[in-house]
C-alpha positions in Angstrom: -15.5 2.5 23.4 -15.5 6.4 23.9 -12.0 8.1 23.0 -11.2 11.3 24.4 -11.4 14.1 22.6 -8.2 16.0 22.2 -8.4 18.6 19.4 -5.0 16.9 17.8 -5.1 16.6 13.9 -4.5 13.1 14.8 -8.2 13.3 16.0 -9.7 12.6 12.6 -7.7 9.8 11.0 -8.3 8.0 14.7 -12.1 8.6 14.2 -12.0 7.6 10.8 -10.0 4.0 11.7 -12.6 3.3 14.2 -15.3 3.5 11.8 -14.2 1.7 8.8 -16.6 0.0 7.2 -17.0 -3.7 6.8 -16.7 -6.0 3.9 -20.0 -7.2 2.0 -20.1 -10.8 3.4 -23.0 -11.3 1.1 -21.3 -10.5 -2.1 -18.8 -12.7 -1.0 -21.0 -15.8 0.1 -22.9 -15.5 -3.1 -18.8 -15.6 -4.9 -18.2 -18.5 -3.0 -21.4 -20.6 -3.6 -20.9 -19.6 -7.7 -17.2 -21.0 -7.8 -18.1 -24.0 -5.6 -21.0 -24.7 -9.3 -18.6 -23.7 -12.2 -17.6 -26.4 -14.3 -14.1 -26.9 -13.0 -13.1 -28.9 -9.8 -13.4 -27.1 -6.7 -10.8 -25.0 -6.3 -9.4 -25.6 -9.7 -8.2 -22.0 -10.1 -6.7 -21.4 -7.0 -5.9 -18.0 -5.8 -7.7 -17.0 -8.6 -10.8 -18.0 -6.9 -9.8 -16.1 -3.5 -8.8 -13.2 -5.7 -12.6 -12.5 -6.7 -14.2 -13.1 -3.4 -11.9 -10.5 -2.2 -13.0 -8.4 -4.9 -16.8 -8.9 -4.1 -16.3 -8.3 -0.3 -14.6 -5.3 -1.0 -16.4 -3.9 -3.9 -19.7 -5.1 -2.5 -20.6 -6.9 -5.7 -22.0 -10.5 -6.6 -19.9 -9.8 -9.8 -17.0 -7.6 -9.4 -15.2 -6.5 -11.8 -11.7 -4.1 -12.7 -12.8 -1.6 -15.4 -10.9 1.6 -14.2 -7.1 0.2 -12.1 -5.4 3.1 -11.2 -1.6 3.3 -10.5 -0.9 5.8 -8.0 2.7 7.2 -7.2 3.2 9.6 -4.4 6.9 11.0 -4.3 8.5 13.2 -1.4 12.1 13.7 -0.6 13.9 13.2 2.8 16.8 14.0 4.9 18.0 11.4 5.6 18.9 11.0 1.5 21.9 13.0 1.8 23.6 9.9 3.7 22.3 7.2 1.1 22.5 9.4 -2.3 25.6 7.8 -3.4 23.3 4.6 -3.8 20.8 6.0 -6.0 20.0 5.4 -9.9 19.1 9.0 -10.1 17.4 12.0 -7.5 13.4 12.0 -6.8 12.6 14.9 -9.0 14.6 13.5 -12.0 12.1 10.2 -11.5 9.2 12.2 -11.4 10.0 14.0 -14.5 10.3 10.0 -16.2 7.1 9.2 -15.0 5.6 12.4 -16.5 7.3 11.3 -20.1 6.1 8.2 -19.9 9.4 6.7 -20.0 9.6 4.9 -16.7 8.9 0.6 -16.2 5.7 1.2 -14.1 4.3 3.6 -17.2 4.5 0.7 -19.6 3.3 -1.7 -17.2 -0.1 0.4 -16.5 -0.8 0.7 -20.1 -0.4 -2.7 -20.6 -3.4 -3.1 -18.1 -5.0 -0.5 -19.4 -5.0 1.4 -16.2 -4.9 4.6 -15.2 -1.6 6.6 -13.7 -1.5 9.9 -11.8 2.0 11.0 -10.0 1.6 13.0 -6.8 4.8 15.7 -5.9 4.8 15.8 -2.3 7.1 19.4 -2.2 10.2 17.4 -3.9 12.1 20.9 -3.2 11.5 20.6 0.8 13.0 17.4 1.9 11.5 16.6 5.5 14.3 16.4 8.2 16.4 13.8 8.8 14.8 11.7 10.5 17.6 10.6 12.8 18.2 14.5 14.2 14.3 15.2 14.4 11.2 14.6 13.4 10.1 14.5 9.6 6.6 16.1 10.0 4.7 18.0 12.3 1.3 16.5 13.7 -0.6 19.3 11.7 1.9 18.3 8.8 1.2 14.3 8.8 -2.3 14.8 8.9 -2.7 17.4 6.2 -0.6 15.1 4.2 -2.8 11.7 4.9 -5.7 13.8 4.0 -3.4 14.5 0.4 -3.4 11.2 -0.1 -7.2 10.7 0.4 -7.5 12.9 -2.4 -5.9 11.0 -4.5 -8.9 8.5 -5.6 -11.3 11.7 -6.4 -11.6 10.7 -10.0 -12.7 7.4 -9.2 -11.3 4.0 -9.4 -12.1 0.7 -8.8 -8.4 -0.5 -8.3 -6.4 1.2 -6.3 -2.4 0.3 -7.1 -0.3 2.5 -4.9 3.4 3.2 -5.3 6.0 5.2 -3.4 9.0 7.4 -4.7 11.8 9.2 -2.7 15.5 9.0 -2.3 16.0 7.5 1.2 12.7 5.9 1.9 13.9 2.4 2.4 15.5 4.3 5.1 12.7 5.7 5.9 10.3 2.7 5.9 13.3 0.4 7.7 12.7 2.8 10.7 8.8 3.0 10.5 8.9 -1.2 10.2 11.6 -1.5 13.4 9.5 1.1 15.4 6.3 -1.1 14.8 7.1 -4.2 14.8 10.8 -4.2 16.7 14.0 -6.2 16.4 16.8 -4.9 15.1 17.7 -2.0 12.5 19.2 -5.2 10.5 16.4 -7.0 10.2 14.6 -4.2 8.5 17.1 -2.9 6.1 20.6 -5.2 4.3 22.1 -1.9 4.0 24.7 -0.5 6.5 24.2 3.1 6.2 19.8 2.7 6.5 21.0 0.8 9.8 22.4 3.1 11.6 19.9 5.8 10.5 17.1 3.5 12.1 19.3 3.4 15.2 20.1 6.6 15.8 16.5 7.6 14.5 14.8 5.1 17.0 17.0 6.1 19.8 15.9 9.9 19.2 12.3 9.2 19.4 12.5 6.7 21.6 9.0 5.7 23.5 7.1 7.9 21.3 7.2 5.3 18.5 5.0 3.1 20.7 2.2 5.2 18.6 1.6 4.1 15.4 0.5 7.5 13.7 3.6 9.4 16.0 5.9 6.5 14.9 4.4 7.6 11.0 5.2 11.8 11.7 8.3 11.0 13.4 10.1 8.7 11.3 7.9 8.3 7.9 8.0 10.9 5.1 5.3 12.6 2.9 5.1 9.9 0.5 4.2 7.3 3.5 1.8 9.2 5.1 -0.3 10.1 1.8 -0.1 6.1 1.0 -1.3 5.4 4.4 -4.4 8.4 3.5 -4.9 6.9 0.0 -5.8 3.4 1.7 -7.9 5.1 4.1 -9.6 6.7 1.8 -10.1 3.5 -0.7 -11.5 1.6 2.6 -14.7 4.4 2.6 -15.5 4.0 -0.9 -15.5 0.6 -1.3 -11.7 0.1 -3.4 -9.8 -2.7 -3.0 -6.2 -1.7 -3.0 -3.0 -3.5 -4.1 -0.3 -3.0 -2.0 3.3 -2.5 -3.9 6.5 -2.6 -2.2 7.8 -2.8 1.2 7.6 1.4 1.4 3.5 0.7 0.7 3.5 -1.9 3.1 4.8 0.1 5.6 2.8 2.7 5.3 0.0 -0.2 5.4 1.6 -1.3 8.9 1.1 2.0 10.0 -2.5 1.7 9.9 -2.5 -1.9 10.8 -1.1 -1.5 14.2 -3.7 1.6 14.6 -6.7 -0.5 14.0 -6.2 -4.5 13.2 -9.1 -4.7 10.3 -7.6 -1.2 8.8 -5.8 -3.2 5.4 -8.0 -6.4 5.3 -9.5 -4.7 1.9 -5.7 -4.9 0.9 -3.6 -7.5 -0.9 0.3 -7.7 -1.3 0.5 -7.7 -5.2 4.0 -9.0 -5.2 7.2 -10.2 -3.3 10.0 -7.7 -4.2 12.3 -10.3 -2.6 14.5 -8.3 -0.1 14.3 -10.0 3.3 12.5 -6.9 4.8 9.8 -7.2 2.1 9.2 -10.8 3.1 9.6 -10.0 7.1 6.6 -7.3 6.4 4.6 -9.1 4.6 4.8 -12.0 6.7 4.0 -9.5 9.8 0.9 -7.9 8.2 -0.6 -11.4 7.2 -0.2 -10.9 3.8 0.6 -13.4 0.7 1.7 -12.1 -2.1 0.1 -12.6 -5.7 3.7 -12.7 -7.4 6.7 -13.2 -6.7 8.9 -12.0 -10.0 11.9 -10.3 -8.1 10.6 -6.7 -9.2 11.9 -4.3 -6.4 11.5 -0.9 -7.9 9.0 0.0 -5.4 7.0 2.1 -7.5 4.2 0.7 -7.8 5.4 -1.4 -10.8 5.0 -4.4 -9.1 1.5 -3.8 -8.0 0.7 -2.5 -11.6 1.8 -5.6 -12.5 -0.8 -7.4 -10.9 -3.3 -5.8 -12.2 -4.0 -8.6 -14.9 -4.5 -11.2 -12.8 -7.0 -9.6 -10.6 -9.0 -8.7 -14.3 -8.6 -12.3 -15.5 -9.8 -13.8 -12.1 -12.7 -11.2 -12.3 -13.5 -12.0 -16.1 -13.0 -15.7 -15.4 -15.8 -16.1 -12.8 -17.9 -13.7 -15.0 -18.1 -15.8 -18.1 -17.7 -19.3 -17.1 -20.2 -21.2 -17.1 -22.1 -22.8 -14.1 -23.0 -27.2 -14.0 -26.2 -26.1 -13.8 -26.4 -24.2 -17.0 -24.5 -26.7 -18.5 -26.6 -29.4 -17.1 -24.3 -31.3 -15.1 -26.5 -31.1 -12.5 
């Protein structure tokens, strides 16, 4: 189908959604057929078995592996967090500088996989707008900032774990989620105060939402929009990517609703367990691999999963097959 051409920033991340590339059916055939011949009853390791087919279609390898997980946070500030401040462990920037000690859950949690973890400050000292008395971003803005994100992965990876951090993204995110999937500010967010920002915001922007990359500009934030880049980006070079919280996922949705197959290279790592969370997963398709209660949003939940995607990847590696073991 021929788009017209516009000359909008927005231009480029359309083009790039319409030409994803597809998974490597083969590598994942060949998965398959292997796990159907280890010695173990079919389907004896569950979504462990589902977790390395996923792998091979998206890494394009008969046997996949996780050598080099990274972690990836990407942390902006918003508007909209000088209504929900009083609810916060502590600002944005005084996060950031935890993760940059080391001292933070989702730092221990990466070394323990032995993964990699870069921070990303997304101009913590210029919060966008609040989202409910104009837009956050700019077109120019949003796709500068997507094209951030797609940065992100330059020094390889092939694990992408992505994490969000900002005062007043649940906010944020509540609004993005309501603007794409609809129902009501309540369903989105449990808190009173992120409600009524979603109205008001939603009622501001009104039809323009209908768009999922205007819905993104308009009631996202920095940290959304490079996520929604990073996974872009990850699609093109062959990364599967595990998807954290439900600000992740929303920036995921974003992308979803612009182009169906956009996040099938995706998993949900975990279920935070907020009712939103669950709501969003369930709307993107997505099961979870855990479900431990871990609702920092982070990216320690995704970090988390890491292990299991390396112990499904060594398991299928070095079992052996009933033919080698002359079952058969």
């Amino acid at each position: 189908m021929t788009r017209s051409i516009t000359g909008l920033p927005f231009d480029d991340i359309r083009d790039l959604l319409a030409a994803l590339p597809a998974g490597d059916r083969d590598s994942a055939a060949a998965v398959h057929l292997r796990n159907r011949n280890l010695v173990k009853p079919e389907g004896g390791l569950g979504r462990l078995e589902e977790i390395v087919e996923w792998l091979a279609r998206w890494q394009a390898l008969a046997k996949p592996s996780v050598h080099r997980p990274l972690v990836a946070i990407f942390a902006a500030t918003h508007g909209v967090a000088k209504r929900t401040t009083g609810k916060a462990f502590c600002s944005t920037r005084e996060m950031v500088d935890i993760f940059a000690a080391g001292g933070a859950a989702v730092n221990q949690l990466a070394l323990a996989a032995n993964a990699g973890l870069k921070v990303f400050d997304l101009a913590l000292d210029m919060p966008t707008p609040d989202i409910a008395e104009e837009a956050a971003l700019s077109e120019p803005a949003c796709a500068a900032t997507m094209a951030f994100g797609m940065e992100a992965i330059a020094g390889g990876t092939d694990l992408l774990c992505v994490g969000a951090e900002g005062v007043g993204n649940g906010a944020v995110a509540a609004a993005l989620a309501c603007a794409l999937f609809g129902g009501e500010p309540g369903d989105w967010t449990e808190d009173a105060t992120e409600a009524e920002i979603v109205r008001e915001a939603l009622a501001l922007h009104g039809s323009a939402l209908k768009d999922p990359l205007e819905a993104l500009r308009r009631v996202g934030g920095r940290e959304i929009a490079a996520v929604a880049g990073a996974i872009i980006a990850a699609r093109y070079q062959r990364i599967p990517v595990l998807l954290d919280g439900f600000v992740t996922c929303a920036a995921a949705a974003v992308l979803q609703k612009a182009e169906p197959t956009a996040i099938d290279h995706c998993t949900a790592a975990h279920r935070s367990g907020s009712a939103a969370h669950d709501r969003l997963l369930a709307a993107l398709g997505k099961r979870p691999l855990l479900d431990l209660g871990v609702s920092l949003g982070d990216g320690a939940g995704a970090a988390l999963a890491i292990t299991m995607v390396k112990t499904a990847a060594a398991a299928y590696a070095g079992m052996t097959t009933r033919v080698e073991a002359g079952l058969v």
